[in-house]
VMD Tcl script that draws the C-alpha trace (Angstrom):
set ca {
  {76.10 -30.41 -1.94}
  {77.15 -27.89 -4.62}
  {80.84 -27.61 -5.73}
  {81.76 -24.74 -8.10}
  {85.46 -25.93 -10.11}
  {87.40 -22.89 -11.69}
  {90.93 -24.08 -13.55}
  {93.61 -21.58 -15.13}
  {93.00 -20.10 -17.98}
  {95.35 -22.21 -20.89}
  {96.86 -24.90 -19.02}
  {96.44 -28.24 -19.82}
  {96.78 -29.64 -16.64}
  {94.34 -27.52 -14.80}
  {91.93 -28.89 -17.21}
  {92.42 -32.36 -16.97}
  {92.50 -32.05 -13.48}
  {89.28 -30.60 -13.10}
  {87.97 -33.06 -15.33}
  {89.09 -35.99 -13.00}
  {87.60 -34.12 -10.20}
  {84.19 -33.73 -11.46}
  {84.65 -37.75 -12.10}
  {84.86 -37.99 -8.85}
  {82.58 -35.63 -7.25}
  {79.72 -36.91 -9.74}
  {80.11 -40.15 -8.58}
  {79.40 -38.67 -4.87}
  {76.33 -36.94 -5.90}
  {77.67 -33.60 -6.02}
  {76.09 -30.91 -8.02}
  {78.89 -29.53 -9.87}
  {79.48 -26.42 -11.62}
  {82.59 -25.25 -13.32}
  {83.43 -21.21 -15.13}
  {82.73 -20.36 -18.31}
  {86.49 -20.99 -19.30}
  {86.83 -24.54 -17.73}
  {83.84 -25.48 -19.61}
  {85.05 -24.72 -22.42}
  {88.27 -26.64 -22.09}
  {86.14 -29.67 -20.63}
  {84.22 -29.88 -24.05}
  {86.98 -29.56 -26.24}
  {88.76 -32.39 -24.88}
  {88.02 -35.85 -26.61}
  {86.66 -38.03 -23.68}
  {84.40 -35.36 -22.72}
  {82.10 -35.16 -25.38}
  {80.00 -37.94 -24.41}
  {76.58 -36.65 -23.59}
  {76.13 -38.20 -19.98}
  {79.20 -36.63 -18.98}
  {78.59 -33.00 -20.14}
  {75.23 -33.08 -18.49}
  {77.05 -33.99 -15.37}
  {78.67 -30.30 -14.58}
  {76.81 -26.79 -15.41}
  {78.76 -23.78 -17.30}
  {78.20 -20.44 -14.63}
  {79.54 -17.47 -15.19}
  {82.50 -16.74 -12.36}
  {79.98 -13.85 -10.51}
  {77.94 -16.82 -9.88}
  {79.67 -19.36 -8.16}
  {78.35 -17.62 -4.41}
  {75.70 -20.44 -4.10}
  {78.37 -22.93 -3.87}
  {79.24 -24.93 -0.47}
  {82.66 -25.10 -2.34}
  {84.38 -23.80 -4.80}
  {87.72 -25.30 -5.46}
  {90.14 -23.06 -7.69}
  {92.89 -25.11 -9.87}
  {96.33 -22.92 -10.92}
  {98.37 -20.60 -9.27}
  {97.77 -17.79 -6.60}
  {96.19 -15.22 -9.27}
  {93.49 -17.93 -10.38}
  {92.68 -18.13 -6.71}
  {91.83 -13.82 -6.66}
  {90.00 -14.83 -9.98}
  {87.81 -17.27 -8.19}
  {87.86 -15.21 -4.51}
  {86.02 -13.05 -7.25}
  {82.62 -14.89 -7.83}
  {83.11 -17.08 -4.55}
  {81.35 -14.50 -1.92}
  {80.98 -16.28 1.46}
  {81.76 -19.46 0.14}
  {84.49 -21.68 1.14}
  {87.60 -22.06 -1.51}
  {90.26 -24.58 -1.75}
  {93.44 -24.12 -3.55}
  {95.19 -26.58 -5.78}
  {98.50 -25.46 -6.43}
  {99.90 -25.46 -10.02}
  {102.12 -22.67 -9.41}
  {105.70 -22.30 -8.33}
  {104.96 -20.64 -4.78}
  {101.22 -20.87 -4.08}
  {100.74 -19.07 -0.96}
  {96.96 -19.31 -1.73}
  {96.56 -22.77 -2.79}
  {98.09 -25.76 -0.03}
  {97.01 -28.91 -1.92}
  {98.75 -30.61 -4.18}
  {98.08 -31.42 -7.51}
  {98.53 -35.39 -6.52}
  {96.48 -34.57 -3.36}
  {93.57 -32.74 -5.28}
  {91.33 -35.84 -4.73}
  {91.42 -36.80 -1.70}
  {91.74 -33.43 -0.30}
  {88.14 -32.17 -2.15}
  {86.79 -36.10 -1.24}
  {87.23 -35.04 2.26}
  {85.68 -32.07 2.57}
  {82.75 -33.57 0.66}
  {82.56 -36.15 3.32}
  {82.64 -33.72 6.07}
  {79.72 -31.49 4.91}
  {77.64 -34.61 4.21}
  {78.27 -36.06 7.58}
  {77.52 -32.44 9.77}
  {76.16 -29.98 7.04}
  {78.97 -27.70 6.91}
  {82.76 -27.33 6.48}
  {85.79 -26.04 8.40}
  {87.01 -23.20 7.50}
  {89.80 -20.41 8.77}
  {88.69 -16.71 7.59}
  {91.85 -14.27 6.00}
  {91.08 -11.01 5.90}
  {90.61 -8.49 3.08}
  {91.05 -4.48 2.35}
  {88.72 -2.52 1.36}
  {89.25 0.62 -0.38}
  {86.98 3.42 -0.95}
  {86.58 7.43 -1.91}
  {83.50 9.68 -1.64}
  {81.87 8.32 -4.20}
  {83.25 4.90 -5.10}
  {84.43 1.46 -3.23}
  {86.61 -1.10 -4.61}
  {86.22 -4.98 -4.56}
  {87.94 -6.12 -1.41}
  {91.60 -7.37 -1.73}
  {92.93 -10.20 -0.24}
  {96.38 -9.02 -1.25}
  {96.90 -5.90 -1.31}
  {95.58 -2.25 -2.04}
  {97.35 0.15 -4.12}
  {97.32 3.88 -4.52}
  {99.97 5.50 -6.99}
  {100.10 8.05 -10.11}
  {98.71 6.94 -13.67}
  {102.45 6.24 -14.30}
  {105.48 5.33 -12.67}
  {108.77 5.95 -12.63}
  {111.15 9.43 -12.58}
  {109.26 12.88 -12.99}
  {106.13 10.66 -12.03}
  {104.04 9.64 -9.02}
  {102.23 12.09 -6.32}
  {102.40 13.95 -4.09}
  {101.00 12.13 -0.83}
  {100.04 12.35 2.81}
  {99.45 9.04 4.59}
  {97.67 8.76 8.03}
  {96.87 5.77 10.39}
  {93.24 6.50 12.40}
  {94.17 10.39 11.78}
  {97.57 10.55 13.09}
  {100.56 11.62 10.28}
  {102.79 8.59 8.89}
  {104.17 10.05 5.98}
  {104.26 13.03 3.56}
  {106.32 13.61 0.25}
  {106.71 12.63 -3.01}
  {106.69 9.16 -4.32}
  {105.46 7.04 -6.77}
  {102.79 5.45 -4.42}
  {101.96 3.93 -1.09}
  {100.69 0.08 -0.82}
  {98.70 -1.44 1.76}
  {98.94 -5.38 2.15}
  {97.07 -7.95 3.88}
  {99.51 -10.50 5.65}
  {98.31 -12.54 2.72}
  {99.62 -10.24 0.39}
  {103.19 -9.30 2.68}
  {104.97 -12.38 0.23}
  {103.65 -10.77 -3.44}
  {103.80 -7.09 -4.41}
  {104.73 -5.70 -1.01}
  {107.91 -8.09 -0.94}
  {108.85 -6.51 -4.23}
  {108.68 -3.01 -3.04}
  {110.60 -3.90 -0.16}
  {107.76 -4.03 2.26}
  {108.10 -6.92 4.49}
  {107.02 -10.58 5.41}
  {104.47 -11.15 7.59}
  {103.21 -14.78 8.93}
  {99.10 -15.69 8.92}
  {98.97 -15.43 12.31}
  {99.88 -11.99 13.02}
  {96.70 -9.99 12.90}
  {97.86 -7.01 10.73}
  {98.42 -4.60 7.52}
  {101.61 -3.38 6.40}
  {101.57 0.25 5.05}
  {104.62 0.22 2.04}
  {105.79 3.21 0.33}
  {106.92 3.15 -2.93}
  {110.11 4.71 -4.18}
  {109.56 7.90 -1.91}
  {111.76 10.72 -2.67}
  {112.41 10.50 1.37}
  {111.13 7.47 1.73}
  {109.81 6.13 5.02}
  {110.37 2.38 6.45}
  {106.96 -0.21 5.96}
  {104.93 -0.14 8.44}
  {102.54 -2.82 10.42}
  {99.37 -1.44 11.73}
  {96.45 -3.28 13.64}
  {93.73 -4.81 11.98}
  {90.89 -2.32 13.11}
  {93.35 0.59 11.74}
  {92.00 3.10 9.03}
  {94.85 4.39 6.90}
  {94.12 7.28 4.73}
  {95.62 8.58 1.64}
  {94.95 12.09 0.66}
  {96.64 13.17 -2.72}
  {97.05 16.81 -3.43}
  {99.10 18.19 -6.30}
  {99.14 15.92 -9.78}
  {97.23 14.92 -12.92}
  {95.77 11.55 -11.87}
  {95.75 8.72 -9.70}
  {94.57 5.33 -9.76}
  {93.83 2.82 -6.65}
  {93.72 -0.75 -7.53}
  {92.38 -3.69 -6.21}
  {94.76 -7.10 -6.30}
  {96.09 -6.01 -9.47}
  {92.50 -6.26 -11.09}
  {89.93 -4.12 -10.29}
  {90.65 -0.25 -10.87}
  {89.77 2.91 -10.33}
  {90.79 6.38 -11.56}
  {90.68 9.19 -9.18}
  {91.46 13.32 -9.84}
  {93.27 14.81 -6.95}
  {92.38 16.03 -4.58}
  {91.12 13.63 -3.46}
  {91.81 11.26 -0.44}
  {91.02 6.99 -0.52}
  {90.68 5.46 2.62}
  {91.70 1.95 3.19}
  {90.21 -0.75 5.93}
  {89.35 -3.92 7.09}
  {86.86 -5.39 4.66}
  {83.70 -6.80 6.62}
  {83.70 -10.09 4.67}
  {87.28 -12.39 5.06}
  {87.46 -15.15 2.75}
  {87.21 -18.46 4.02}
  {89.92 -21.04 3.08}
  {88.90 -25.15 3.00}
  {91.35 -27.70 3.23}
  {94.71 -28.37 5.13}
  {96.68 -25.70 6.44}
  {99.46 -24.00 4.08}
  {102.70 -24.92 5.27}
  {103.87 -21.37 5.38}
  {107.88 -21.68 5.58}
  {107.55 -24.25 3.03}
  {106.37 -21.77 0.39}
  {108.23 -18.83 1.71}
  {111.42 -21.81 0.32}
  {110.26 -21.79 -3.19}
  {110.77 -17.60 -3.14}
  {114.38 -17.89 -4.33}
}
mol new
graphics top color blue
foreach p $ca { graphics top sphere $p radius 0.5 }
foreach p [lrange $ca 0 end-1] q [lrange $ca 1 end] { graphics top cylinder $p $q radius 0.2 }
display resetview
């Protein structure tokens, strides 16, 4: 079995943690690979610089952790995207070291077990349970984004007054909205508790199979909506300077009106390992 093991970026405890997991998951065999960054945190630590115990984990760039059976992500809900990154079809667990951690169910104190028992399950029928959570997918004439699991975003190079664009949203060709405003956002349920809470967009639980279309700070602005899965919203914009559409907060791309970015169901969900999230229970630690 191959596990990949990417920790946050400057935290201490991600680190150590991800050293006590490869402990552990050398001692079942596992073929264990960790990013580029987590390496390099491993080796500058004191009890890792023994020999046998470097040569028990590979250093992979984060693009290549897709031939994992696992990858297992250690921080908070944006090192999850970072590892959702390099991850492809494989399954990912979240440790949460966050505050909220709507991506990541296990515990820190839990870590252990929880990775020990997926291990056992793939050794015992070759594969691992997984639920799939869809992603956006974003794309112009000429261009396609990286697929979100949060959420897609189309607004002006800036925000803010005497900003923004000018904007006409449909959903599968029908009219939703048309004005002025500094963007529109399009969130996964996923996504309905991060930047689409913020812009007043609203919550949605796992279970309920769609996207929520948010506008932000229209001049006449319209309420969110929630469209179907298998909807296509479009987003033509006519009369300003720029635009950009970005992908979870990461990936982005400029476009010159007019133009128009269509937004969909991404063909490839990402599959979460592990226990459930306790939804409520993280919606608690909002305040």
């Amino acid at each position: 079995m191959k596990v990949g093991i990417v920790g946050q970026k400057g935290n201490s405890r991600a680190a150590s943690l991800a050293a006590t997991l490869c402990e552990s998951l050398r001692e079942e065999g596992v073929d264990i690979a960790v990013d580029e960054t987590t390496a390099g945190a491993l080796q500058a630590a004191a009890h890792w610089d023994e020999p046998e115990t470097r040569a028990s984990y590979a250093s992979v760039d984060i693009e290549e952790m897709d031939d994992r059976d696992l990858v297992v992500s250690i921080g908070g809900d944006g090192t999850f995207l970072f590892a959702v990154r390099g991850a492809g079809e494989a399954p990912l667990m979240g440790i949460n070291l966050g505050e909220v951690g709507f991506l990541n169910a296990v515990a820190p104190g839990d870590a252990v077990e929880a990775v020990g028992d997926v291990v056992e399950e793939y050794f015992q029928n070759g594969e691992i349970p997984t639920r799939e959570v869809p992603r956006l997918q974003a794309r112009g004439d000429d261009w396609s984004l990286t697929p979100a699991l949060n959420e897609v975003v189309v607004q002006g190079a800036q925000r803010g007054h005497g900003q923004g664009l000018d904007l006409e949203v449909r959903v599968n060709g029908s009219l939703y909205e048309s004005g002025h405003a500094d963007g529109v956002l399009v969130s996964t349920p996923t996504g309905s508790t991060a930047y689409n809470l913020s812009e007043g967009g609203p919550l949605v639980h796992p279970v309920v199979e769609g996207f929520v279309v948010t506008e932000m700070c229209g001049d006449d602005t319209m309420p969110p909506l929630v469209v179907g899965y298998d909807s296509t919203v479009t987003v033509r914009i006519d009369d300003a300077e720029s635009g950009v559409v970005v992908s979870d907060g990461r990936v982005v791309e400029e476009v010159a009106p007019p133009t128009q970015i269509t937004i969909e169901r991404a063909a490839d969900p990402v599959r979460i390992a592990g226990p459930p999230l306790d939804f409520f229970t993280a919606l608690g630690k909002l305040e």
